[in-house]
C-alpha positions as CSV (number, residue, x, y, z in Angstrom):
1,X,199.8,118.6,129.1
2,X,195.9,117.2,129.1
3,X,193.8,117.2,131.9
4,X,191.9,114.0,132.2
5,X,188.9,113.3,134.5
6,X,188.7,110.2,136.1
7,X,184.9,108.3,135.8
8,X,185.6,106.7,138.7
9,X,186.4,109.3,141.3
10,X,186.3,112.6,139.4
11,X,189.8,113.7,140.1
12,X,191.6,115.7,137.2
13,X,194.6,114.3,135.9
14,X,197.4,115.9,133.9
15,X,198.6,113.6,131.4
16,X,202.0,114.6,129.1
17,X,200.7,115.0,124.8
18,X,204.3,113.1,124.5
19,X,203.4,109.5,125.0
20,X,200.3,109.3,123.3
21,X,198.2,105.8,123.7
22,X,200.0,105.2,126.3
23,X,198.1,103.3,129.8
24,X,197.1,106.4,131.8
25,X,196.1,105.6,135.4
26,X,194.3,107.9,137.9
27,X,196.6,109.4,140.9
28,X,193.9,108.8,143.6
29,X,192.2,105.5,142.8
30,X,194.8,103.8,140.4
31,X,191.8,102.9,137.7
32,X,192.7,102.9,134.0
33,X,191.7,106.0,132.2
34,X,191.0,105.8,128.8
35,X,192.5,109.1,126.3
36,X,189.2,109.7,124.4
37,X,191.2,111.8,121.9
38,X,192.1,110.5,118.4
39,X,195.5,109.1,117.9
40,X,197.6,109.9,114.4
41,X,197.8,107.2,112.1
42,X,200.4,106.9,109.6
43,X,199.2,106.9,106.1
44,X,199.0,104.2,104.1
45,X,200.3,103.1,100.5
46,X,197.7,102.7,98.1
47,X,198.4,99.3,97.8
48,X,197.1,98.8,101.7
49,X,194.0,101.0,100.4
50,X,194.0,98.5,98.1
51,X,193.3,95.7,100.6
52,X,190.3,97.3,102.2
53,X,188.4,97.4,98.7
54,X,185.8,94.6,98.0
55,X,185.9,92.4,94.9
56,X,184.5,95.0,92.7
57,X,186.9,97.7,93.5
58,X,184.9,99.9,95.6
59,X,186.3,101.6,98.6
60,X,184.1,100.4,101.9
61,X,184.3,102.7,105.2
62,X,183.6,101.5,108.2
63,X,180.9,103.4,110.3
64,X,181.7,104.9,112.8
65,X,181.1,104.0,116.3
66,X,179.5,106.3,118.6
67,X,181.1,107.0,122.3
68,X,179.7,104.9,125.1
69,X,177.1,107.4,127.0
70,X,177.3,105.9,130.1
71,X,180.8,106.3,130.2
72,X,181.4,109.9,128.3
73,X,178.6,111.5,129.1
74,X,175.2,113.0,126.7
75,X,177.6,115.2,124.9
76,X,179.5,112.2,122.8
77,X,176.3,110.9,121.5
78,X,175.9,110.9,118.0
79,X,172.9,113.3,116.9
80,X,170.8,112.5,114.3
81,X,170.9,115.8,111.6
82,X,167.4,114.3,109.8
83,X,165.0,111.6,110.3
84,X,162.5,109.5,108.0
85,X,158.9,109.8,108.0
86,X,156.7,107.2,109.9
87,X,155.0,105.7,106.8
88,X,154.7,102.5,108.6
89,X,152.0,104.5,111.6
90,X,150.4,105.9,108.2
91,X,149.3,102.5,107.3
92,X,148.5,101.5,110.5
93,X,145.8,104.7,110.6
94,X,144.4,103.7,107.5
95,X,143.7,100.3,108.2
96,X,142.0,101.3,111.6
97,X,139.4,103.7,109.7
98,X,138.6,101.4,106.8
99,X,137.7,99.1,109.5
100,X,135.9,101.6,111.7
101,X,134.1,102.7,108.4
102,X,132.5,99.3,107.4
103,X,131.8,98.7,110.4
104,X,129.5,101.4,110.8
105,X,128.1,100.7,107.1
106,X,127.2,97.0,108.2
107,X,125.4,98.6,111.9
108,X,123.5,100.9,109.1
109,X,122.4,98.3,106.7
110,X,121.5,96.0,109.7
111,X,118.8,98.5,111.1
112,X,115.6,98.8,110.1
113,X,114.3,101.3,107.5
114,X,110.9,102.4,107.8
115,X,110.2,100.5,103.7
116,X,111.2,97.0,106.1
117,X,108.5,98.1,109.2
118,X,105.9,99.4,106.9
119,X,104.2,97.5,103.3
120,X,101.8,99.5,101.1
121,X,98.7,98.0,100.0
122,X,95.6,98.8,98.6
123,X,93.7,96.2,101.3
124,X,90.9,98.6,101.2
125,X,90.4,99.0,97.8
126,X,91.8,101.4,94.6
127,X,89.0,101.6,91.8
128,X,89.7,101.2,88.7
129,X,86.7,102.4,87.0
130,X,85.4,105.9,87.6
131,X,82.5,108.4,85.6
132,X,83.3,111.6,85.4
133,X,79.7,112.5,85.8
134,X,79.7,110.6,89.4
135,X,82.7,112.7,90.6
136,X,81.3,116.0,89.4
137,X,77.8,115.5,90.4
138,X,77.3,113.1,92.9
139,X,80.5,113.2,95.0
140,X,78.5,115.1,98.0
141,X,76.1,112.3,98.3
142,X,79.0,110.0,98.2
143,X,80.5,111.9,100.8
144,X,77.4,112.2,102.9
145,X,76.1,109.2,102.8
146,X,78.4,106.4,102.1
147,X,82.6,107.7,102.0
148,X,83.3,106.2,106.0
149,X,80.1,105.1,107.0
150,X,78.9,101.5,108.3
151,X,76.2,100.0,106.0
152,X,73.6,100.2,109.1
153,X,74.5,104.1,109.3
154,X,74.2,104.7,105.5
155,X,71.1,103.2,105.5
156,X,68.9,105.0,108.0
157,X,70.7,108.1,106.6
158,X,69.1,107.4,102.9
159,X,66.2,105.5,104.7
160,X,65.7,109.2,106.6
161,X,66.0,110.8,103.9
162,X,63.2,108.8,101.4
163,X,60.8,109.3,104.1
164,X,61.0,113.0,104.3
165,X,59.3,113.2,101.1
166,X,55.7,113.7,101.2
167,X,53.5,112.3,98.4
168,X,49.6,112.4,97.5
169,X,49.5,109.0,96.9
170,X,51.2,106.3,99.3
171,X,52.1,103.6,97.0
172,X,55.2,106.0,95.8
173,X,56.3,106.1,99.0
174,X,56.6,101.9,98.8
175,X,58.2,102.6,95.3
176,X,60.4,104.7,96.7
177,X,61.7,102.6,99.2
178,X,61.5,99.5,97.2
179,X,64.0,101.2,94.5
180,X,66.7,102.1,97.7
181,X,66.6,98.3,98.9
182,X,66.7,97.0,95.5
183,X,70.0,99.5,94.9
184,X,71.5,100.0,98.0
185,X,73.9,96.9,98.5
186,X,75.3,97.3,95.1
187,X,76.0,100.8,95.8
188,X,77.8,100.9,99.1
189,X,80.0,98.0,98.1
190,X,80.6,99.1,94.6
191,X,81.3,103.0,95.4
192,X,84.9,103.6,94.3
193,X,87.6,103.8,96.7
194,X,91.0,105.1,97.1
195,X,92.3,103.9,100.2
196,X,95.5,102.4,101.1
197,X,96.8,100.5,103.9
198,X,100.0,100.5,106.0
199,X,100.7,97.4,107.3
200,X,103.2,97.5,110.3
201,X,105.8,94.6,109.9
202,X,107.1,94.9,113.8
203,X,105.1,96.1,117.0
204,X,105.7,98.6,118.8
205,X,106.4,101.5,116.0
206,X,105.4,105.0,117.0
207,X,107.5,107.4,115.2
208,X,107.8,106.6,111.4
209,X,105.9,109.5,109.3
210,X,104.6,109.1,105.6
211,X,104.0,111.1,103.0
212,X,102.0,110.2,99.8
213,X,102.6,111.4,97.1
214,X,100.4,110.9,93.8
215,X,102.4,111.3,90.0
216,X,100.3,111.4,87.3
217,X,101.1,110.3,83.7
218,X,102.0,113.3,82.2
219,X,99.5,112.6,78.7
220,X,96.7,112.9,81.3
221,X,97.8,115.5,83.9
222,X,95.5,117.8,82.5
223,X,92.3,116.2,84.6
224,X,94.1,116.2,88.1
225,X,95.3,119.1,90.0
226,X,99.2,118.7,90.2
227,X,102.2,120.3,90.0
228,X,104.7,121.0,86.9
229,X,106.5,117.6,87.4
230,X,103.2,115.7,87.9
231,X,102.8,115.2,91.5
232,X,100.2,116.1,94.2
233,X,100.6,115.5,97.8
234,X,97.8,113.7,99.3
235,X,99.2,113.0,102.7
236,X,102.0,114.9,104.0
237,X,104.0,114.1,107.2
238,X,101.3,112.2,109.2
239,X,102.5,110.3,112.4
240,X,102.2,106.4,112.2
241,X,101.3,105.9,115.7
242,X,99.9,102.7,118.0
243,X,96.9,104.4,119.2
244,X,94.0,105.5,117.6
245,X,93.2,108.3,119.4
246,X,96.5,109.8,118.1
247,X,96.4,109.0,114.6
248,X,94.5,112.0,113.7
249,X,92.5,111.2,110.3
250,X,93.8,107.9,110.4
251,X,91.8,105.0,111.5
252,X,93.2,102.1,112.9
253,X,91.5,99.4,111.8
254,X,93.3,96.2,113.7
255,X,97.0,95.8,115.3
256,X,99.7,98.0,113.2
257,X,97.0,98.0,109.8
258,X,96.3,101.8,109.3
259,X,93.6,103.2,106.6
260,X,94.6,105.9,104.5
261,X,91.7,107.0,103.1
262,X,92.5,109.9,100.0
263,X,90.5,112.7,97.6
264,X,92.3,112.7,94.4
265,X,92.9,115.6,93.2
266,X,90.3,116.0,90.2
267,X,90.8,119.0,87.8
268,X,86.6,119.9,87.3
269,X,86.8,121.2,83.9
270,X,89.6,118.8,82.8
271,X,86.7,115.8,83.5
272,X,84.2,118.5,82.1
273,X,86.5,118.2,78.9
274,X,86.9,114.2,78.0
275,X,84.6,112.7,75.4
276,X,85.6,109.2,75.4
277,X,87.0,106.7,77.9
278,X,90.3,106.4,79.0
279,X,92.7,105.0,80.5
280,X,94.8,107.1,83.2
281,X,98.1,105.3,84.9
282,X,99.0,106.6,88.4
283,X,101.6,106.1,90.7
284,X,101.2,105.9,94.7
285,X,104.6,106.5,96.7
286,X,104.9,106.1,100.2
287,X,108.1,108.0,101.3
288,X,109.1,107.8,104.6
289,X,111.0,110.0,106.7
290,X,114.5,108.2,106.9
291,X,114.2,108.4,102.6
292,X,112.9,104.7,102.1
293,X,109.4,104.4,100.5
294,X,107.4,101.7,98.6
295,X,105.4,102.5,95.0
296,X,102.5,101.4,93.5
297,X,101.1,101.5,89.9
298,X,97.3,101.8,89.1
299,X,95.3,102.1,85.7
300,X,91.9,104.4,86.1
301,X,89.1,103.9,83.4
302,X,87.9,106.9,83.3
303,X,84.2,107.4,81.6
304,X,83.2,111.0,80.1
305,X,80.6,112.8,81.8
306,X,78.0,112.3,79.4
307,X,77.7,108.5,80.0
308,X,75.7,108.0,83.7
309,X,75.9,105.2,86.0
310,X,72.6,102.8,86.7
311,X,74.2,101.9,90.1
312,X,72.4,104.9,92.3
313,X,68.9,104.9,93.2
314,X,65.7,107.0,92.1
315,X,67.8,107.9,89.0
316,X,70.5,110.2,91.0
317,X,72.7,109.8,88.3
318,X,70.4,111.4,85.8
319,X,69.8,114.2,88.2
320,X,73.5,115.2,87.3
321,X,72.6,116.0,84.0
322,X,70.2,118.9,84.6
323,X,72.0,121.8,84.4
324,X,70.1,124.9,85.6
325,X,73.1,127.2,85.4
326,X,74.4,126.3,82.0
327,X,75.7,129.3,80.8
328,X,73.0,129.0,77.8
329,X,70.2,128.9,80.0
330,X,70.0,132.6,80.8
331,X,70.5,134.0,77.0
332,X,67.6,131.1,76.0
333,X,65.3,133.0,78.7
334,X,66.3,136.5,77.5
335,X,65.5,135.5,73.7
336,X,62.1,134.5,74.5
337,X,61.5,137.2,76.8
338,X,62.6,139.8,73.8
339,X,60.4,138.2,71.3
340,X,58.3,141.1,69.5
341,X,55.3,139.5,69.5
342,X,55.0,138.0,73.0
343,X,56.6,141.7,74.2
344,X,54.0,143.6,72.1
345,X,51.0,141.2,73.9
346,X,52.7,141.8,77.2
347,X,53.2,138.1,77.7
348,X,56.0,137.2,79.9
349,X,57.9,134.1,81.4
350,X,56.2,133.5,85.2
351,X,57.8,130.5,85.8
352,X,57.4,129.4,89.4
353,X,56.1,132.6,90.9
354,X,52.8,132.2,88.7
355,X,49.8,130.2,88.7
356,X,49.0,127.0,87.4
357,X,47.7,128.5,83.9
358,X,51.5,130.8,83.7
359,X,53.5,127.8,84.9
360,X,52.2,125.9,81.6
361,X,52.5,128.9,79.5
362,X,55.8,129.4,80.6
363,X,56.2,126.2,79.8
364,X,54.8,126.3,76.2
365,X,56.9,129.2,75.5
366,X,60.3,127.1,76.0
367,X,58.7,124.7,74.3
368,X,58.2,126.7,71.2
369,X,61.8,128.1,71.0
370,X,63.4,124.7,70.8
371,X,61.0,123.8,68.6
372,X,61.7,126.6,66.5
373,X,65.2,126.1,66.5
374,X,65.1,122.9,65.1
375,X,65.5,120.5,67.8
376,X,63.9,117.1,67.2
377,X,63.3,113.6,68.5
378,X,65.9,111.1,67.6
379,X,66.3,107.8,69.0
380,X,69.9,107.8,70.3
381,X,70.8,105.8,73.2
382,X,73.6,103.7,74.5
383,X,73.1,99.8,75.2
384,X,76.4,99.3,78.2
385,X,74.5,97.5,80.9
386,X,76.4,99.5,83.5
387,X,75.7,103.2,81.9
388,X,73.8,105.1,79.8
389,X,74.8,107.9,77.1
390,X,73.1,111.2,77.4
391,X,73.6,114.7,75.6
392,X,74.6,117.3,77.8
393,X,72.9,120.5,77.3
394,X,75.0,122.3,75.2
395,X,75.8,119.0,72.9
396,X,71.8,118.7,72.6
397,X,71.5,122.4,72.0
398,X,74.1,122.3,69.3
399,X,72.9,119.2,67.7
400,X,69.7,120.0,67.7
401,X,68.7,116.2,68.1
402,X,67.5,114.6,71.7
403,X,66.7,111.5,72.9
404,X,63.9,110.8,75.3
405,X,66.3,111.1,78.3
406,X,68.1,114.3,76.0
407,X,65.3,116.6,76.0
408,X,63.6,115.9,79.4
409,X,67.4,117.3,80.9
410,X,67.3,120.1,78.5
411,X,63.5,121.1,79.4
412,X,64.3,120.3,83.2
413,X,67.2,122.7,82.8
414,X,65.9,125.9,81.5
415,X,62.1,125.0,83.4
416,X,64.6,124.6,86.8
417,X,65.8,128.2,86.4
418,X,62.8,129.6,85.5
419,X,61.8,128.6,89.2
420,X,59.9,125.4,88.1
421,X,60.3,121.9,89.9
422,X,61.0,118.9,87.9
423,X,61.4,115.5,87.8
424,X,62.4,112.8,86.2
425,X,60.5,109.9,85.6
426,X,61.5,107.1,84.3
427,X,59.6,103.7,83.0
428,X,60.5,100.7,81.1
429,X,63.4,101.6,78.0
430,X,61.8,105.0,78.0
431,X,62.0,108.5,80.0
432,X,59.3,111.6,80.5
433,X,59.4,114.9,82.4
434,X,57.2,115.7,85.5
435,X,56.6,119.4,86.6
436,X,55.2,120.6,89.6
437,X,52.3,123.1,89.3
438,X,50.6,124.4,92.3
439,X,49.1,120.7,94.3
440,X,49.5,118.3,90.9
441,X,51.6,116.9,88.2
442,X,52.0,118.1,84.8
443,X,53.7,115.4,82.4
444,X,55.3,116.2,79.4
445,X,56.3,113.9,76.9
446,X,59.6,114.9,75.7
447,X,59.8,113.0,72.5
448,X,56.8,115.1,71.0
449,X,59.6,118.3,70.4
450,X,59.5,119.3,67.1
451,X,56.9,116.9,65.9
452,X,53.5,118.2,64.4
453,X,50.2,116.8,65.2
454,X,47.1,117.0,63.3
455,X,44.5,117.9,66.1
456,X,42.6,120.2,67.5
457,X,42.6,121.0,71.3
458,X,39.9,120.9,73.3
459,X,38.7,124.3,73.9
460,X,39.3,123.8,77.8
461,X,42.3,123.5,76.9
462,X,43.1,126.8,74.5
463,X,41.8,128.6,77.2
464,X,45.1,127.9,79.0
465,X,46.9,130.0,77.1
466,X,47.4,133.7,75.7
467,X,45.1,134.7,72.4
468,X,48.2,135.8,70.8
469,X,49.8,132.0,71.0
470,X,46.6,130.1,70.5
471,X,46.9,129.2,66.6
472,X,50.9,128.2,66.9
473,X,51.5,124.9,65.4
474,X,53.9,124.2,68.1
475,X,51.1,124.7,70.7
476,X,49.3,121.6,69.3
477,X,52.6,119.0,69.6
478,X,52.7,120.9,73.4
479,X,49.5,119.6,74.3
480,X,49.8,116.2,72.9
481,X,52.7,116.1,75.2
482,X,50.9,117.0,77.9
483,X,48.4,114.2,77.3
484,X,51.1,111.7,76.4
485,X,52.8,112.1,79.6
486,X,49.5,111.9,81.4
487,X,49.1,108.8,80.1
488,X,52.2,107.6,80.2
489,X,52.2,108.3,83.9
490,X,49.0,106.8,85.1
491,X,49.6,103.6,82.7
492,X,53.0,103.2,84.9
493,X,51.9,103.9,88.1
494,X,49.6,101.4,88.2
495,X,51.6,98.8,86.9
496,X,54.2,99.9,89.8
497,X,51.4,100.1,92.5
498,X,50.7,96.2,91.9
499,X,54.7,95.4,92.2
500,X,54.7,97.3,94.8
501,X,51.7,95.2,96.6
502,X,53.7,92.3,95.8
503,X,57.0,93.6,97.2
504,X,54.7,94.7,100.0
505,X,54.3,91.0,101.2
506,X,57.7,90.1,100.6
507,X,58.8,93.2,103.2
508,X,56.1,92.0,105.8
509,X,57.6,88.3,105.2
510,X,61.6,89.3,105.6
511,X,60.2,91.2,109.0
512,X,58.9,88.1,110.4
513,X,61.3,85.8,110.2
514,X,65.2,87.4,108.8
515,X,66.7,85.1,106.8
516,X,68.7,84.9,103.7
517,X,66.0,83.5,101.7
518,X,63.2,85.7,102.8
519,X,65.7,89.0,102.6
520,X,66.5,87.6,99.1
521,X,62.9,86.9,98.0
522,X,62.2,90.7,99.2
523,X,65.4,92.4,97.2
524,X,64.1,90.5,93.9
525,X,60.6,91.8,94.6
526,X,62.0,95.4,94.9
527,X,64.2,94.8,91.7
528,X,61.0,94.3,89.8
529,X,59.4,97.6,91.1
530,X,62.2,99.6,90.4
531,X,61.8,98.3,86.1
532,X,58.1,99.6,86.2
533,X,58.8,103.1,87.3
534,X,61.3,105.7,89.1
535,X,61.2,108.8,90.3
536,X,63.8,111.6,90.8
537,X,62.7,114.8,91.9
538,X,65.7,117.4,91.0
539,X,65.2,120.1,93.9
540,X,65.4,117.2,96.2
541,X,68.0,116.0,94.9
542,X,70.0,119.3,94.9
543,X,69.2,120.5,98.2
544,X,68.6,117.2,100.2
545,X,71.0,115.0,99.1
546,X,73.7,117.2,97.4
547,X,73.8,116.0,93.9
548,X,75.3,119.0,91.6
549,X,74.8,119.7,87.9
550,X,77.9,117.9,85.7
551,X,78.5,121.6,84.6
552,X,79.9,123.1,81.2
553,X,83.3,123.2,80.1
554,X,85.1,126.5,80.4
555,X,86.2,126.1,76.4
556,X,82.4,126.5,75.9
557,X,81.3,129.8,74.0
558,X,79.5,132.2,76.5
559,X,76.7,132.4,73.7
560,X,75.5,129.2,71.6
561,X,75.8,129.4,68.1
562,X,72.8,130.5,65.7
């Protein structure tokens, strides 16, 4: 006997194992019951086996048929022992990041890099020509007077400063003024400049930050101040704001245009060291914060020091040349000074702190040891309309030739440090030497070095000197200097004075009524001034306007050779 449970109505029946298949029904509610256990088949032939095999000859089962749940309950379900994996939710997953993905590439490349809000330019101006001897001697005035200034403020600065000097005789303060008019347009327009522009391509920008970055052709690296791999800094970080008053060195010149206004970095000695011109290539970058940036590629000319600009008044330029410290200068003084013979007559270089009679033997005495040293007169000059080649000190020194303009820097040098003050002075194709001696001028024609006269000095003038230098051959080409120059000077002076009447009435002219015409007529009469005669007094020049010596070369031997 089984028990059986009815579906229906739960009651247990007992059903006999002897009539198996048989129609059960329940004893309380008379439904069917079904007998869920398997019934015994008899086996079959192999030739009925035979009849369940497809055309090929293999045996197919049926599958089987799980139990109905609803009807036999959880337990006769067929569990699963293993189950595949869900490649079909991988593929889904992929699908939804690659999407996700590019679609976060496309927002990126749709915003705005700073390189697409910002354009480099060099609005204000990048020069392409540069003198060496300009950078090393006359980059304070530059500075001072005209790097960021208005024309109207550069010129009452310079205007200011030509008045403060105080002359004997008042047409050289008309020459003086005459040469700054007749120079000063030319100058403040013509002044190199490195400055860049950003120019903002949307409004409203306030937080995009440059840096700029200078890289330097690596043949020429040795004439800048830059790292191993050729780069210098020259603006790091600086905020690219809207207003001015927040953009720290930056000036805003109009609506999103900023000036960036940049000091190359010069290496001194590496200018010091160049004896021809050349051609430098440099690269500006702009880098951005967010990695974008912008590049630009310049060519400098760069001119050796030795070769002077016309382009600044008074002679500036030429001021650069003297070179009081030159490294020469002091063993020249201490070979004179240890002569035996001046020694033994207790003769001894006054230089400034003397009278008028031991400022021109002082004078003499320099003048005697380059004459003795061989140093002549040779007519060596350069014909650029835009420069002129001069011999620094130690080239004329070493040569032992000099121009006019050659020897009045090397007297002007060694004179300078002995406490002397000089000037140039310059007239038509030709330049002379002017030294200060108590209230009046002492002119020295510079060409006269090394020549020999066949004279004899007025005794007034022997008288000058020390017994024990009287009957020097030298002495005599000294004094023919000294009455050259005299000459010289007065013959120019006058010829300026009357240039300078003329430019006189062109001034008063241009006052009354200001117009192009009369302002031009005035500028040409100042041009014509400036050809008869100039004037550059070297102390003034050093400690009024700034203008350093163009300096030696640190290669240069400490002692000259013999």
């Amino acid at each position: 006997m089984r028990s059986l449970e009815c579906p229906a109505c739960g009651c247990v029946n007992q059903i006999s194992d002897r009539t198996p298949g048989a129609t059960t029904r329940c004893q309380r509610c008379q439904k069917r019951l079904v007998d869920p256990s398997p019934t015994s088949q008899p086996a079959k032939s192999s030739s009925q086996r035979s009849d369940r095999s497809d055309r090929y000859g293999v045996h197919r089962l049926k599958e089987p048929v799980a139990p109905n749940a609803a009807i036999f309950g959880k337990a006769w379900q067929n569990q699963r022992t293993s189950r595949s994996f869900p490649w079909r939710w991988v593929g889904a997953a992929s699908v939804l990041v690659i999407v996700v993905t590019m679609g976060v590439l496309v927002f990126d490349l749709g915003k705005p890099t700073a390189a697409t809000r910002w354009t480099l330019s060099d609005r204000f101006g990048f020069a392409t020509t540069v003198y060496a001897s300009s950078i090393l001697g006359l980059q304070g005035f530059d500075n001072k007077y005209l790097v960021g200034l208005d024309s109207d403020t550069a010129w009452q600065l310079l205007r200011h400063e030509q008045e403060s000097l105080h002359w004997s005789r008042d047409a050289l303060d008309t020459i003086f003024l005459a040469d700054l008019i007749a120079k000063f347009d030319d100058l403040k327009a013509e002044r190199p400049q490195f400055e860049f522009a950003l120019n903002a391509g949307a409004a409203g920008i306030s937080d995009d930050r440059v840096t700029i970055v200078l890289k330097i052709d690596p043949k020429y690296r040795h004439i800048f101040s830059v790292n191993a791999s050729g780069e210098c800094t020259l603006l790091e970080n600086a905020a690219l704001v809207e207003s001015e008053r927040h953009s720290g060195a930056r000036v805003m010149v109009e609506d999103g245009v900023y000036r960036i206004p940049v000091e190359l970095p010069w290496a001194k000695d590496g200018l010091r060291q160049i004896d021809q011109p050349i051609d430098v290539h440099v690269e500006i970058q702009a880098r951005f914060q967010d990695g974008t940036g912008h590049t630009k590629q310049y060519s400098i000319k760069v001119h050796p020091p030795n070769q002077i600009e016309y382009l600044y008044p008074w002679g500036l330029g030429f001021a650069a040349c003297v070179d009081e410290d030159h490294p020469w200068v002091d063993y020249i003084i201490a070979a004179i000074s240890n002569e035996p013979q001046l020694k033994a007559a207790g003769v001894v270089l006054a230089g400034g702190g003397g009278d008028s009679r031991d400022a021109r033997e002082t004078m003499y005495l320099v003048w005697r040891y380059l004459a003795r040293r061989g140093i002549r007169y040779s007519m060596i000059t350069g014909t650029d309309p835009h420069h002129q080649g001069v011999q620094l000190f130690h080239d004329a020194f070493q040569d032992k030739v000099a121009n006019c303009v050659d020897g009045s820097v090397m007297l002007a040098s060694i004179f300078g440090r002995l406490g002397l003050h000089c000037s140039l002075v310059f007239v038509p194709g030709h330049c002379f030497l002017g030294v200060a001696v108590e209230d009046d001028f002492v002119f020295v024609e510079t060409t006269n070095l090394g020549r020999t006269f066949d004279f004899q000095p007025p005794e007034e003038f022997l008288q000058l000197f020390h017994e024990t230098v009287r009957s020097d051959p030298e002495l005599s080409s000294f004094l023919a200097a000294l009455i050259d120059g005299e000459r010289r000077a007065d013959d120019a002076l006058k010829r300026a004075e009357a240039a300078a009447n003329h430019f006189d009435a062109r001034f008063a002219a241009w006052d009354q009524a200001r117009s192009p015409e009369t302002h031009q007529s005035m500028v040409d009469a100042a041009v014509i001034v400036g050809t008869h005669l100039k004037i550059v007094r070297i102390p003034w020049a050093r400690d009024t306007l700034g203008v350093d010596s163009v300096g030696a070369p640190s290669n240069l031997p400490k002692v000259p050779p013999p």
